[in-house]
C-alpha positions as CSV (number, residue, x, y, z in Angstrom):
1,X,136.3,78.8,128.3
2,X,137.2,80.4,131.6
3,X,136.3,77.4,133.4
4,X,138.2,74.9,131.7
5,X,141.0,77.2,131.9
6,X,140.9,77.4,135.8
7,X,140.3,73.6,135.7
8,X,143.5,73.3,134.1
9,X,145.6,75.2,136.5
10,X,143.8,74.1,138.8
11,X,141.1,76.0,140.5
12,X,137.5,76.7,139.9
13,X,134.8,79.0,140.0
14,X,133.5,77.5,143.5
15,X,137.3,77.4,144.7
16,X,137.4,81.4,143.9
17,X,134.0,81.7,145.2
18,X,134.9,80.3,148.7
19,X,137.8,82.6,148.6
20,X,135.8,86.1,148.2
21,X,132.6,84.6,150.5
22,X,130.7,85.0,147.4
23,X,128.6,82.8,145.6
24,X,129.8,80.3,142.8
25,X,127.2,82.0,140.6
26,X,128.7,85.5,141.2
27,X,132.2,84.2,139.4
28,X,130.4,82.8,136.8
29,X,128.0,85.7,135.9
30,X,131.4,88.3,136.1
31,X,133.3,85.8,134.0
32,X,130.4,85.8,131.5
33,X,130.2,89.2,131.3
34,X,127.0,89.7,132.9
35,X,127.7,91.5,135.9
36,X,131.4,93.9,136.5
37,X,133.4,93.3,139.5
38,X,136.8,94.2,139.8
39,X,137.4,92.0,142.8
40,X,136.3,88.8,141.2
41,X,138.3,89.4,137.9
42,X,141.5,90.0,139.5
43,X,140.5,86.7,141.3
44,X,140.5,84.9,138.2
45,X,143.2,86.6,136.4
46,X,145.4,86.0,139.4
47,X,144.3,81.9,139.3
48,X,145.6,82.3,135.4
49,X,148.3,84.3,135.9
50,X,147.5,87.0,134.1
51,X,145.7,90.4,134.5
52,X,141.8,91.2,134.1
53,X,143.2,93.5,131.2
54,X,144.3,90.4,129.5
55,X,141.0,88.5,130.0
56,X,138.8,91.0,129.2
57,X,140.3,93.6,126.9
58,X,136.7,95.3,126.0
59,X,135.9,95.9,129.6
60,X,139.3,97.9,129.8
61,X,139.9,99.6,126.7
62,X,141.7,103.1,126.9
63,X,140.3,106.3,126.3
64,X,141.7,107.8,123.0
65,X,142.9,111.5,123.6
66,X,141.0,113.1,120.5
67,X,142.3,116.8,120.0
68,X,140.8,118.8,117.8
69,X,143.3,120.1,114.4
């Protein structure tokens, strides 16, 4: 889904890749979840226009202050 979605605005996993001197296979494996880097997900996010937050809400959820009663 990711990919399509950079193809459509018009940039790609390689394109990114050759940005960061990283491998095309390093995007793909962040954007599918298997491997965490912040660099490469703000590189995609950007390419979308919108944040890593957006993308991958589970990756970034917020810590819920649980006081005791």
């Amino acid at each position: 889904m990711l990919r399509a979605r950079l193809r459509i605005a018009g940039s790609s996993f390689s394109a990114i890749a050759r940005e960061l001197s990283i491998t095309p296979s390093s995007v793909s494996l962040v954007s599918q979840g298997h491997r965490r880097s912040a660099k490469i997900q703000k590189a995609i996010a950007r390419k979308l226009g919108t944040t890593p937050e957006a993308l991958w809400p589970t990756r970034y959820t917020k810590e819920i202050n649980m006081t005791p009663s």
